[in-house]
C-alpha positions in Angstrom: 118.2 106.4 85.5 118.4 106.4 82.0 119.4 102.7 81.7 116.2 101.5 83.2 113.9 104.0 81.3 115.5 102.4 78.0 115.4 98.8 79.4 111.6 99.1 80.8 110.7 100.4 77.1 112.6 97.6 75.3 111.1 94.9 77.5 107.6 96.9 76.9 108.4 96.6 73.2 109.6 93.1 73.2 106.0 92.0 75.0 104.5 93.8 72.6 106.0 91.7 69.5 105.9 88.7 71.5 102.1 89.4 71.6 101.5 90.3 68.7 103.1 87.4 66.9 101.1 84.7 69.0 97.8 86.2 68.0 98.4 85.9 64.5 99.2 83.0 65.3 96.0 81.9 66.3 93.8 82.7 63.0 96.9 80.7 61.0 96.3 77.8 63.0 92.8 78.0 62.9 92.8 77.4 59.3 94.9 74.0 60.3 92.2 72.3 62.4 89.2 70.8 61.3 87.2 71.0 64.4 84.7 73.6 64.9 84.9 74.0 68.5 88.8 74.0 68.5 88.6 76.8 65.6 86.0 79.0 67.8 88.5 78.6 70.6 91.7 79.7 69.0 89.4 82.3 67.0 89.1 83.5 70.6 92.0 83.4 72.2 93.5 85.5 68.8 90.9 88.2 69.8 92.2 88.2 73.4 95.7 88.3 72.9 95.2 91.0 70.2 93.6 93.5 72.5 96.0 92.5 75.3 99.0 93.2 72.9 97.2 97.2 72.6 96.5 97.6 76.2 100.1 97.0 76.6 101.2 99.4 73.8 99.0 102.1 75.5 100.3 101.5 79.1 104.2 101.6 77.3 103.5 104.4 74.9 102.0 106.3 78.4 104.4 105.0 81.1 107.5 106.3 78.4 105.6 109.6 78.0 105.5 110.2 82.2 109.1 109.2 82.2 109.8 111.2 79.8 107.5 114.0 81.5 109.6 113.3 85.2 112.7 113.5 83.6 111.5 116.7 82.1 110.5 117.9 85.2 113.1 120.3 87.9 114.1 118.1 90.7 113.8 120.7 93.2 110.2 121.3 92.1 109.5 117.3 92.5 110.9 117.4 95.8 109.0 120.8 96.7 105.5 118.6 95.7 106.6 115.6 97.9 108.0 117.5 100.8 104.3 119.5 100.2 102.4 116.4 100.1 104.3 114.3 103.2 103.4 118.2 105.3 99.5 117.9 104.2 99.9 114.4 105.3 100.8 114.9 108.6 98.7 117.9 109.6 96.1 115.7 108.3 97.4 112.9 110.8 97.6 115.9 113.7 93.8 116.4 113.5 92.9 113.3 113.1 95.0 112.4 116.6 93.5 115.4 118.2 90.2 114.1 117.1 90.9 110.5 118.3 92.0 112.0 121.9 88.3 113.9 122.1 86.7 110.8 121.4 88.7 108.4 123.8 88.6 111.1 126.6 84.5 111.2 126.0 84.5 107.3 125.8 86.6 107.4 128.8 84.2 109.8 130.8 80.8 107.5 130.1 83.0 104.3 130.9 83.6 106.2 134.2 79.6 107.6 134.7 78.7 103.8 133.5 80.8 102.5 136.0 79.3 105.0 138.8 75.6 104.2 137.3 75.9 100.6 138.5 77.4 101.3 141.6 74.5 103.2 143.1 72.1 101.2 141.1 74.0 97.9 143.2 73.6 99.5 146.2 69.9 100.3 145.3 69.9 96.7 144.7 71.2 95.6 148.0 68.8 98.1 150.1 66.0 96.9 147.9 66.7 93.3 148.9 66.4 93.9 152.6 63.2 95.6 152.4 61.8 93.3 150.2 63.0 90.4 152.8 61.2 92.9 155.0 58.2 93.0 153.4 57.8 90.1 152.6 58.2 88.9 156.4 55.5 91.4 157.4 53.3 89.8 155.0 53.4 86.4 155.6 53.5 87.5 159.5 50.1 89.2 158.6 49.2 86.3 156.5 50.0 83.7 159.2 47.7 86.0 161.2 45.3 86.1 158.9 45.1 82.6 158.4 44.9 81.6 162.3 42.1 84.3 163.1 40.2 82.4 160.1 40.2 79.6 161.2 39.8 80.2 165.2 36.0 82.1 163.8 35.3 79.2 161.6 35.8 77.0 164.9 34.0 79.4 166.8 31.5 79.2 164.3 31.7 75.4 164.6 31.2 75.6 167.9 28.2 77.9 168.5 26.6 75.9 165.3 27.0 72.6 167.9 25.2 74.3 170.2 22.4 75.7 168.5 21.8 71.9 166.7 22.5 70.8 170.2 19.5 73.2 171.8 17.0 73.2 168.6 17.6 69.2 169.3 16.6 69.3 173.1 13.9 72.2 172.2 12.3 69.8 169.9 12.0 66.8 172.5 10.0 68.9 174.6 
């Protein structure tokens, strides 16, 4: 464990320099070129790699200091945390599973009433649809009937209207 610990901080350190180095760099060969715009760019990308360079020396100097901090630490008390953790873990899982069976068995009891629902409501359907053929022969039974008394009066009408043009006529030749 030690190895890596030293290796992390000397690559940490060596990215550092590396940085460090290429923006000063930039101002240097800033003062080289002529042209504004190229100036303003490198001007730039100096500025950039600076504050990248000291984000990176913060997360080293604070990635050593938790290394150094674990190291520091009692092995049995790390382990005590995780085994305390992974237990939180799962009795949060263990409610969440009883939870999730609630929720299916309730989901599973409307599926089932839904199910039921349009059952009877098909068979409503299908009881429905006789009467209404019922009905609907009755009426056009009555309607037929309707229509056939209608027009035996109108004839009837017809008929005695004949006859009373037919007498007023011979009345009138007299």
């Amino acid at each position: 464990m030690p190895k890596r610990s030293k290796f992390s901080e000397l690559r940490a350190m060596a990215l550092v320099a590396v940085v460090i180095f290429v923006s000063l760099a930039f101002p240097f060969a800033s003062n080289l070129v002529s042209d504004p715009g190229l100036v303003w760019l490198l001007s730039t990308a100096g500025i950039f790699t600076s504050t990248l360079g000291l984000v990176l020396a913060f997360r080293g100097v604070r990635i050593s200091r938790k290394q150094q901090q674990e190291a520091a630490e009692d092995p049995g008390e790390r382990l005590q945390r995780r085994v305390e953790a992974v237990n939180t873990a799962f009795d949060e899982a263990l409610s969440l599973m009883g939870e999730l069976r609630r929720d299916l068995k309730a989901q599973q009891a409307a599926r089932k009433k839904l199910i039921d629902d349009a059952k009877t409501q098909q068979r409503l359907l299908s009881v429905n649809k006789d009467q209404a053929e019922n009905i609907r022969q009755i009426l056009v039974g009555e309607t037929k009937a309707t229509i056939r008394a209608a027009r035996r009066r109108e004839w009837m009408f017809f008929a005695l209207g004949n006859r009373m043009v037919t007498c007023e006529n011979f009345d009138s030749r007299r």
